[in-house]
C-alpha positions in Angstrom: 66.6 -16.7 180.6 63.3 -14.8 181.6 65.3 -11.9 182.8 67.6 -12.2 179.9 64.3 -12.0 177.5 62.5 -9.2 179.7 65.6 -6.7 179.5 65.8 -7.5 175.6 62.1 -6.9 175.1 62.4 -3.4 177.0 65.9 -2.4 174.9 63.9 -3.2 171.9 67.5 -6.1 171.2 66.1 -8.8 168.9 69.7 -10.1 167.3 70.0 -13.9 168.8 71.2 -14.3 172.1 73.0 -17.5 173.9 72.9 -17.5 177.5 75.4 -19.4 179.5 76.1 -19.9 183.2 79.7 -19.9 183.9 80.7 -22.0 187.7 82.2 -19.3 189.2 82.2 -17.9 192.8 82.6 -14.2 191.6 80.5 -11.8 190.2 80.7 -10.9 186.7 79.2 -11.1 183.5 81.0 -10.7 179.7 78.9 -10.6 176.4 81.1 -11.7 172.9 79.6 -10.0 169.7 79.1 -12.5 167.1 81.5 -11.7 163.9 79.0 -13.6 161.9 75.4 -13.4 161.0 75.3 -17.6 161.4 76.0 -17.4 165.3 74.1 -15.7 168.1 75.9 -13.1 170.5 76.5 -14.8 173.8 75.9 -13.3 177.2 77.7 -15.7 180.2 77.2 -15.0 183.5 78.9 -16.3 186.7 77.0 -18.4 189.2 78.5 -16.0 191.8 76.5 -13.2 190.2 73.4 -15.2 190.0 73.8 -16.2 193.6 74.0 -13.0 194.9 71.9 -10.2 192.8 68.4 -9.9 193.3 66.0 -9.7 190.2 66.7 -5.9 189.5 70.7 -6.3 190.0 70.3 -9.5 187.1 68.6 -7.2 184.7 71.0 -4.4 185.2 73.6 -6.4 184.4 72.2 -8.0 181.3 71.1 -4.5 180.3 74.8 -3.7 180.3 75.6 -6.6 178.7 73.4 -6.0 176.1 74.5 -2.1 175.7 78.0 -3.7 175.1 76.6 -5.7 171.9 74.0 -3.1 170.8 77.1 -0.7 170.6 79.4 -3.0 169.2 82.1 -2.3 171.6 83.9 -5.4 170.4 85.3 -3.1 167.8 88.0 -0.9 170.0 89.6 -4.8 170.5 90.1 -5.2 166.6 92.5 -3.1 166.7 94.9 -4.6 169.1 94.6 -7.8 167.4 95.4 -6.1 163.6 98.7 -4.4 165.5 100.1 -8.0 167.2 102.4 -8.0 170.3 105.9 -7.4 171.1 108.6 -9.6 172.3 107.0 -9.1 175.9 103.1 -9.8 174.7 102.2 -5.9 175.2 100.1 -4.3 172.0 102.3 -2.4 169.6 100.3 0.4 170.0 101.7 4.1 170.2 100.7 5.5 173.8 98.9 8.1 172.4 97.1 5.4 170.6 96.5 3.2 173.2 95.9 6.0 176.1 92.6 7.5 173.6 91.9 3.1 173.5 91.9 3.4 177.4 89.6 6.5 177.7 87.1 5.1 174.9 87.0 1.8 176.9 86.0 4.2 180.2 83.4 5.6 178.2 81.9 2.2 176.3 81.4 1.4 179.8 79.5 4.2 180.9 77.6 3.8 177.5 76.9 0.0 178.5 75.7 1.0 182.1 73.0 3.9 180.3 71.4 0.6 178.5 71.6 -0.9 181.9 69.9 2.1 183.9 67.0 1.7 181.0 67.0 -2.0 181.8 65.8 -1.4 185.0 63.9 2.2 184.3 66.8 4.1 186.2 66.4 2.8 189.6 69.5 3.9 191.4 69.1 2.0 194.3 69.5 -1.2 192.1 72.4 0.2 190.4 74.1 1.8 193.2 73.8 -1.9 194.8 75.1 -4.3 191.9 78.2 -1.8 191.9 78.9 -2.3 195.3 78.1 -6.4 194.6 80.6 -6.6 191.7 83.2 -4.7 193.3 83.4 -6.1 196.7 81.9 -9.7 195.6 80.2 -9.6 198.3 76.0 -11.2 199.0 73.3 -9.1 200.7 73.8 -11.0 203.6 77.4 -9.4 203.9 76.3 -5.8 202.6 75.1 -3.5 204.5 75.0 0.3 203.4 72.7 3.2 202.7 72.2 4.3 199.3 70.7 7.9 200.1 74.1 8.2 202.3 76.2 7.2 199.2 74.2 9.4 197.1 74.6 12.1 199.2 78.7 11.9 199.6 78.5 11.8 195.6 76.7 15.4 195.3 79.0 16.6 198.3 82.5 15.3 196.4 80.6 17.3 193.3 79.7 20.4 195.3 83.7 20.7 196.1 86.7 22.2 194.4 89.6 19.6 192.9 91.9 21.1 195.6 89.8 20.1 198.6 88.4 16.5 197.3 92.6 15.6 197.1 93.0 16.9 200.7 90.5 14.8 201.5 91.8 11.4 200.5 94.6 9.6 201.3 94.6 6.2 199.3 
């Protein structure tokens, strides 16, 4: 809960805040908005997550976690709730609808991992390294990689035209 209280302190987030510990061997982390002013936000966390981030990768996370409640992201899932399910238990949603619900998700991310760069005063290193924890759910004692190589590839895929990052890729 230190971490937890550190990154709220330096996001200037004051609402109430439960934190819970979920047993489980993967890495993730979810935050559910509170719908009323009675309850705090909760913020769970998986042991997996806890187990395997340092310090800095923990208050990444809850910086993101946090950028999700501050931004009230729980919003966009309103709507798919107020339109019900089919016979098959997909959204009734026009695709137009639900293909702009898809690209605003994309983007509540990327506005949920800016309050996570502040969280940990936008060290990419940390960042680059809780990505490649959550998405390979993988410890540091499995990881090996280096970040100025990644960062490097990144400005090289940006330096080149559409055409010639396709050619280069075949998955």
């Amino acid at each position: 809960t230190s971490i937890l209280n550190e990154v709220r302190e330096r996001l200037s987030f004051h609402e109430p805040i439960e934190l819970f510990v979920q047993a489980d061997s993967s890495v993730n982390a979810f935050a559910l908005h509170s719908l009323s002013e009675d309850t705090p936000h909760v913020v769970s966390v998986t042991s997996g997550m806890i187990e395997r981030m340092n310090d800095d990768e923990l208050r990444f996370a809850m910086g993101h976690e946090l950028g999700h409640l501050h931004y009230r992201h729980y919003r966009a899932g309103l709507l798919f709730r107020a339109v019900g399910e089919d016979e098959d238990g997909d959204p009734r949603l026009p695709p137009l609808l639900a293909a702009r619900l898809d690209s605003w998700t994309r983007l509540a991310e990327l506005s949920a991992d800016r309050a996570g760069y502040a969280a940990v005063d936008g060290k990419l290193d940390t960042i680059v390294s809780a990505f490649f924890k959550i998405a390979s759910g993988l410890g540091p004692e499995h990881l090996r990689f280096d970040i100025d190589a990644f960062l490097k590839q990144l400005e090289d895929l940006q330096q080149m035209k559409r055409r010639e990052v396709m050619a280069a890729f075949s998955h």
